[in-house]
N, C-alpha and C positions, 0 to 999 in steps of 0.2 A: 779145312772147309769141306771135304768131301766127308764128313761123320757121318752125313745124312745116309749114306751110302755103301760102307766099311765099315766094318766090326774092328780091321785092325786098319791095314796098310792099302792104300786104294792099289787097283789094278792098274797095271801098265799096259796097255793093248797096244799093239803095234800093228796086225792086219784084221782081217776078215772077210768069209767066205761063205758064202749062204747064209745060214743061219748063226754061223758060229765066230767068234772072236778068238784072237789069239795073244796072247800075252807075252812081253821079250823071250823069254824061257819055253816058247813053243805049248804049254797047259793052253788045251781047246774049252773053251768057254759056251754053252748055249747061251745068245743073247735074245733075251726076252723083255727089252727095255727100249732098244730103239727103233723100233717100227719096221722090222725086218719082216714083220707078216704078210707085208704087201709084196716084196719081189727079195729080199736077202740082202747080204751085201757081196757086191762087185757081179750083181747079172749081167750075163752076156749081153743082153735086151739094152739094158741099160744104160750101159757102158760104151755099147754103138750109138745109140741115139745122142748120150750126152757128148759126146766125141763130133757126132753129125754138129749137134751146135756149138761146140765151140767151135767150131773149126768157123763158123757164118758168124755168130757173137756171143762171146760170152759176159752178160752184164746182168743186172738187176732189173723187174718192172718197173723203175722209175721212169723206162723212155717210152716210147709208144713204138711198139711193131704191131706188122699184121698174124705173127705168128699168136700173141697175146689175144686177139680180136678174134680169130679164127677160133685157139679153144676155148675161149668163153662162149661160142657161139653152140661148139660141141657140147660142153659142159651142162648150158643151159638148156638145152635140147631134152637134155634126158631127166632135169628136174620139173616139178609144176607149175604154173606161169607164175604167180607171184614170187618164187626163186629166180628172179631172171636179170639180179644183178652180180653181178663178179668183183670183189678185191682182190688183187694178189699182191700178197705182201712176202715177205723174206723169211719172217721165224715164227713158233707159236709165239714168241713174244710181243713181234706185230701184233699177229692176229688177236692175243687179245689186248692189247691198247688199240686199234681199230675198234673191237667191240665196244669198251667199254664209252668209247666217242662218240659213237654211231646211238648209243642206248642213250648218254645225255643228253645227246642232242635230239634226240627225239622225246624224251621223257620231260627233260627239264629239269630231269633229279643229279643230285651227284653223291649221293649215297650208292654204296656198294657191299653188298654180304657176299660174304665168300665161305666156302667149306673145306677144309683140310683133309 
């Protein structure tokens, strides 16, 4: 299942640190696929913060906090007023079966083109 991916034998990663992954066998890996351009993996920044919340809760946006209301209010702050509503969902996966909901129901259509 991983061919998509591997020419042979997929990777085994067992850490990572900034920008880079590590595979059992200690081979430093640049990773350039999981959205490490934004802060890397295991930032300090990070790594407190997400610490600061578990420690208060650690769960999904299914429940209503005011921590949830507060960044959407930031969030929305800095887009232009027709941006000014928020989903948060769990994966891109959500995100796009949210989209693709949100367009039928607004369109009416349930056709869908996509591009590879």
């Amino acid at each position: 299942s991983c061919k998509v991916f591997f020419a042979k034998d997929p990777l085994k990663i067992v850490r990572a640190r900034g920008q880079y992954m590590f595979d059992e066998k200690g081979v430093k890996y640049l990773d350039c696929i999981n959205n490490v351009a934004h802060v890397g993996h295991s930032h300090p920044y990070v790594i407190k913060a997400a610490t600061k919340q578990m420690e208060l809760l650690n769960t999904n946006s299914r429940f209503l906090h005011d921590n949830l209301v507060q960044y959407a209010k930031c969030l929305t702050a800095t887009l232009p007023e027709k941006l000014s509503v928020c989903y948060f969902v769990n994966s891109g996966s959500e995100a796009n079966d949210l989209a693709l909901r949100l367009a039928r129901q607004y369109r009416g259509h349930q056709d869908v083109i996509t591009l590879e």
